[in-house]
C-alpha positions as CSV (number, residue, x, y, z in Angstrom):
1,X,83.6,97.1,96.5
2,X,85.3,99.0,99.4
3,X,83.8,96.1,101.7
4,X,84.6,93.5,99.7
5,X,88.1,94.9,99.4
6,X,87.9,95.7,103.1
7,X,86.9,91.9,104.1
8,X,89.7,90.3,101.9
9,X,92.4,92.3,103.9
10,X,90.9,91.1,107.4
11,X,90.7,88.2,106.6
12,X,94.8,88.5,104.7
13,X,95.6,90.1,108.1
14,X,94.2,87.3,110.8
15,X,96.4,84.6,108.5
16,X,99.2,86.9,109.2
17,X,98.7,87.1,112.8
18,X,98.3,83.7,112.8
19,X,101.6,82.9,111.0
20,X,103.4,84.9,113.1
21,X,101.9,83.3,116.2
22,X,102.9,80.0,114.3
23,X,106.8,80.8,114.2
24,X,106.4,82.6,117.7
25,X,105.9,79.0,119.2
26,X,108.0,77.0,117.1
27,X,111.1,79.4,117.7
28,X,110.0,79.5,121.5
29,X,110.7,75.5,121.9
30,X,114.2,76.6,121.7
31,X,114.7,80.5,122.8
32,X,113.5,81.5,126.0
33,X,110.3,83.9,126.3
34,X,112.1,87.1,127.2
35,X,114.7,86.7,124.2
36,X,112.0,86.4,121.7
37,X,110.2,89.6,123.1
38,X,113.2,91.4,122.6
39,X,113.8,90.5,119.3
40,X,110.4,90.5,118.1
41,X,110.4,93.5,119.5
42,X,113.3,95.3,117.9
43,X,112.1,94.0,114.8
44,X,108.6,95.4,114.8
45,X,110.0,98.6,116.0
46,X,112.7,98.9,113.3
47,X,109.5,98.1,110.6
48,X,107.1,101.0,111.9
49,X,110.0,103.4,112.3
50,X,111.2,102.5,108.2
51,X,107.2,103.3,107.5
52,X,107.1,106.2,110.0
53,X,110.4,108.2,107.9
54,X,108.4,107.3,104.4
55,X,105.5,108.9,105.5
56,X,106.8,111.7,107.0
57,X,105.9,111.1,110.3
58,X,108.4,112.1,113.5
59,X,109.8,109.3,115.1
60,X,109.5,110.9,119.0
61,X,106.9,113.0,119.5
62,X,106.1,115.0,122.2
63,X,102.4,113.6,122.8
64,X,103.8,110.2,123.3
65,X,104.5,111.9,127.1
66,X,101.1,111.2,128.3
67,X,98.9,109.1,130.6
68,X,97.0,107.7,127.8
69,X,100.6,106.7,125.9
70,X,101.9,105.0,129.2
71,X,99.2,102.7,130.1
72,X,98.9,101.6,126.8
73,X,102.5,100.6,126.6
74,X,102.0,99.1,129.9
75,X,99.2,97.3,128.4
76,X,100.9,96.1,125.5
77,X,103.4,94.6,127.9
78,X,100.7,92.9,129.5
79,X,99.3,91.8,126.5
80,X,102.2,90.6,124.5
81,X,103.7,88.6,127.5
82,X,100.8,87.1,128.3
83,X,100.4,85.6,125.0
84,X,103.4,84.9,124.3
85,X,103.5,82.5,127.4
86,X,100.6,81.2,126.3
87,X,101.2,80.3,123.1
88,X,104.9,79.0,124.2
89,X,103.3,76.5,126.7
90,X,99.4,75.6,125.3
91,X,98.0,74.5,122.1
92,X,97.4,77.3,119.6
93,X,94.2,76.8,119.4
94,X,93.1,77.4,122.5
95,X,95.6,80.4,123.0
96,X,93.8,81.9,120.0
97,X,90.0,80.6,121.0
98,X,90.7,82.4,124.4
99,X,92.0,85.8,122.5
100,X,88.7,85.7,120.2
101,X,87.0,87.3,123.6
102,X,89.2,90.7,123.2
103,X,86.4,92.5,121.3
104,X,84.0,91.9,124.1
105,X,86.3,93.2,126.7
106,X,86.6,96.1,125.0
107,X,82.9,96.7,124.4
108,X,82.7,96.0,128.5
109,X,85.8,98.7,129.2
110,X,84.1,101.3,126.8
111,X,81.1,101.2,128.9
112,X,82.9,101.6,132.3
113,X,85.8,103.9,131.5
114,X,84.1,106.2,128.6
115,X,80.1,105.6,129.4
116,X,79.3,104.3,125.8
117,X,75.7,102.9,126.1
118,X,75.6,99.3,126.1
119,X,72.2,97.6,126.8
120,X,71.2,94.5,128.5
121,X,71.1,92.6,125.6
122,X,74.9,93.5,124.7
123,X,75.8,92.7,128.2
124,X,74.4,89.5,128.1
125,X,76.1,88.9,125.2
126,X,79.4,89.8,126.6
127,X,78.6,87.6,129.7
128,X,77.8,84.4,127.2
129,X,81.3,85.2,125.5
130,X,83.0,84.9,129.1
131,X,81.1,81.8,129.7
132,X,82.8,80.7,126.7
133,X,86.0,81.3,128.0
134,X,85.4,79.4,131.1
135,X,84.3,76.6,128.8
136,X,87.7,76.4,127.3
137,X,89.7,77.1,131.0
138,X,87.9,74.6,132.8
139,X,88.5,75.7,135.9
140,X,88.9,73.7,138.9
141,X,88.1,70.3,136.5
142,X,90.8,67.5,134.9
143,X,91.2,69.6,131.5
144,X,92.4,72.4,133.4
145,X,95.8,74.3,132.2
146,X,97.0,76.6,134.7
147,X,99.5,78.1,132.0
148,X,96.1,78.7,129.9
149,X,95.3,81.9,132.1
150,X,98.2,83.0,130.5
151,X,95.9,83.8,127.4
152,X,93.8,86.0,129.7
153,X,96.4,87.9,130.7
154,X,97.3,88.9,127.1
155,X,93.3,89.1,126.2
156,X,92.7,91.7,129.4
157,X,96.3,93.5,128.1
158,X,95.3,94.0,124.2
159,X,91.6,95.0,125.5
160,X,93.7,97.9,127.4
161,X,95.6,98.7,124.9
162,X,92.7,99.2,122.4
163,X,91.1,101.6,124.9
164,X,94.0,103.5,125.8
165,X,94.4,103.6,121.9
166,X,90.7,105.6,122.1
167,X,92.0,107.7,124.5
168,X,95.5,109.0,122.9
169,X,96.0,111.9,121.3
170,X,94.7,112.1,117.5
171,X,98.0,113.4,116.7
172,X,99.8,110.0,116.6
173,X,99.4,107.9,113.7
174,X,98.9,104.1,113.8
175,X,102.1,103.7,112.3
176,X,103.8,105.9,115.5
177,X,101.8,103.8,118.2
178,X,102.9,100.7,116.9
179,X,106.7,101.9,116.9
180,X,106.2,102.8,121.0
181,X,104.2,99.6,121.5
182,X,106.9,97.6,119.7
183,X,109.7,99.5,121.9
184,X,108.3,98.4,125.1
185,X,108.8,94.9,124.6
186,X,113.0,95.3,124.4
187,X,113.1,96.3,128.2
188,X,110.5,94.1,129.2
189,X,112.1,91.1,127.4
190,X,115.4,92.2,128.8
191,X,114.0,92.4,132.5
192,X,112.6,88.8,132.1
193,X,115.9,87.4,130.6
194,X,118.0,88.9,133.4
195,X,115.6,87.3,136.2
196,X,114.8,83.8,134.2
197,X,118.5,83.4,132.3
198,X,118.9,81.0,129.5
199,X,119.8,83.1,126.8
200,X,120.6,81.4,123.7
201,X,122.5,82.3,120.8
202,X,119.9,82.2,118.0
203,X,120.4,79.7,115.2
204,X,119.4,80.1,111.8
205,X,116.2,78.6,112.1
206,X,115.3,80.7,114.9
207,X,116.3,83.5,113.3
208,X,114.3,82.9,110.0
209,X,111.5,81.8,112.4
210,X,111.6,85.1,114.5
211,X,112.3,87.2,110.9
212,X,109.3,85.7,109.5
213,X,107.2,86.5,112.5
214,X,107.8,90.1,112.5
215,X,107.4,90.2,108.9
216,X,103.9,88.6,109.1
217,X,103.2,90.0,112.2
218,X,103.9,93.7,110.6
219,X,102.0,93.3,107.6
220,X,98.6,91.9,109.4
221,X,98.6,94.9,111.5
222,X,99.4,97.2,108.5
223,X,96.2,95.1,106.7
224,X,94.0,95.3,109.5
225,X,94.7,99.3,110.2
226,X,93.7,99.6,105.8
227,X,91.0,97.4,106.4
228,X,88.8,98.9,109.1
229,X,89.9,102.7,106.8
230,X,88.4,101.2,103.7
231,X,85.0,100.1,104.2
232,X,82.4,100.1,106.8
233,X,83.5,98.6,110.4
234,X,80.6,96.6,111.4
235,X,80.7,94.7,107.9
236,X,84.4,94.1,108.1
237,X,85.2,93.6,111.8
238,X,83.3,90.1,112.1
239,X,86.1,88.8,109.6
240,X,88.6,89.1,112.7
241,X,87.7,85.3,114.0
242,X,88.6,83.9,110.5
243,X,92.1,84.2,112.9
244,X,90.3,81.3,114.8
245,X,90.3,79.5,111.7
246,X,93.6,79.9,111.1
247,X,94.7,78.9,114.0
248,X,93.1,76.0,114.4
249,X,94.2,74.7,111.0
250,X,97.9,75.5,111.4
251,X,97.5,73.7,115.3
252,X,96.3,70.3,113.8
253,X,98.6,70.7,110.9
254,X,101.8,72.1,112.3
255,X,101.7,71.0,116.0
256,X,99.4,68.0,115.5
257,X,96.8,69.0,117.9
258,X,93.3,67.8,118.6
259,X,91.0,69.9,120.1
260,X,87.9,68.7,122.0
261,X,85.0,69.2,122.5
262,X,84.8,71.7,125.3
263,X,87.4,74.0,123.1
264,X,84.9,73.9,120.3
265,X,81.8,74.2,122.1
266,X,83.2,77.3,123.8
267,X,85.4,78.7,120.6
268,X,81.3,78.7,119.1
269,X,80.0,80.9,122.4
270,X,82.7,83.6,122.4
271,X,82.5,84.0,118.4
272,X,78.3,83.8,118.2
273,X,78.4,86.5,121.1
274,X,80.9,88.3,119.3
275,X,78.8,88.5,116.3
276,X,75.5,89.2,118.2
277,X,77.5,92.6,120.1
278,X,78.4,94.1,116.3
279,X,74.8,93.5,114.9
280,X,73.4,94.6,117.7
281,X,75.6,98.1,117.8
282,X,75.0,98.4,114.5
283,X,71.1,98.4,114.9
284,X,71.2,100.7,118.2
285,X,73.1,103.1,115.6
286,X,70.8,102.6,112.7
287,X,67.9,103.1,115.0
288,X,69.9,106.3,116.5
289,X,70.3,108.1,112.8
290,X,66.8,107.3,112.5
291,X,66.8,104.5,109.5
């Protein structure tokens, strides 16, 4: 019951992350990229600071003063902007496709920076999964969207911030990570603002649309933390690319989009090697316990 339960909530949470990347791009036809961070960001930070007091937890603590803390903001920077961009200026879809391979990077980055094993077989997995994402780029050929590499920039910047996540102190709570990742987009959306200009006075419906995408965006990542607590990981981690799904459905019915062929063909690579790396860590384990 606890995977069943466990799987529901994924899947809850990549509808919210897709929602909230839904009223990101609506609101971001009118407001320019840095105001949004800075409101998003103020808005996320306020939510994880109300759930911080609740629990208990201390707002500013002192481990937050470390290497691991600072290139994870830096990361989350990275990451956040990058997508943002991306879905401001390409379909959803493909924004999304692209971000699918985060999971991969992160298996790659674990076995550079903290010398997990990985064999061949997962490493040729991660290498069909970037394949993938070329498939979708198109590189160098007439379907080609420059602003597309956008999305890697945000895929490479959550794939850091998940392993500077491993790396910080096990002092700081989920709920205190997300109120310093959620902090670092206020400067960073103020810095772009001041060097782009064409700050906007929100209207209501950018308001609601930015309220709305804090909200969802909040919740999925408080349904997501429960979910991977409440069951066992390699069952309910493969219910992250339902957010495909989602996306795809909300890009054809919100945005009218139509994708093609190539965004399918390599949308199917990065998921199917994405599914291959959790079986197959889940068999090295089994094998390693001796079952």
């Amino acid at each position: 019951m606890s995977n069943a339960r466990g799987s529901v909530l994924m899947v809850a949470a990549m509808g919210g992350f897709a929602l909230e990347d839904m009223f990101i791009k609506r609101t971001a036809a009118v407001l320019p990229v840095g105001e949004i961070l800075m409101i998003f960001g103020l808005g996320g930070m306020l939510a994880f600071i109300v759930m911080a007091l609740r629990r208990g937890e201390r707002v500013l603590h002192p481990a937050i003063l470390s290497w691991p803390i600072l290139v994870k903001s830096v990361c989350e920077v990275a990451g956040r902007l990058g997508y943002t961009l991306a879905i401001a200026l390409t379909p959803l879809s493909n924004a999304s496709a692209i971000l699918q391979a985060t999971p991969l990077v992160v298996v790659a980055g674990a076995a550079l920076i903290f010398g997990e094993q990985v064999g061949w077989r997962r490493w040729a997995a991660i290498a069909a999964g970037f394949v993938g994402v070329l498939i979708i780029l198109r590189p160098g050929m007439e379907g080609f969207r420059p602003a597309s590499l956008f999305t890697v920039l945000g895929m490479l910047g959550f794939a850091g911030r998940d392993l500077a996540t491993r790396a910080a102190a096990p002092v700081l709570s989920n709920v205190q990570l997300g109120i310093y990742g959620f902090f670092m987009l206020i400067p960073t959306g103020a810095a772009i603002l001041a060097v782009t200009g064409g700050a906007a006075l929100p209207g209501a419906p950018e308001m609601v649309g930015l309220v709305l995408a804090t909200i969802f965006g909040v919740a999925a990542y408080y349904g997501l933390t429960a979910a991977m607590r409440m069951g066992e990981v390699s069952v309910i981690t493969p219910f992250r690319y339902t957010r495909l799904i989602f996306a795809l459905a909300l890009g054809v019915l919100v945005f009218q989009e139509s994708p093609d062929a190539p965004m399918l063909i390599g949308s199917a690579i990065i998921i199917a090697s994405g599914l291959y790396t959790l079986a197959r860590a889940r068999k090295v384990a089994r094998l390693a316990r001796g079952g």
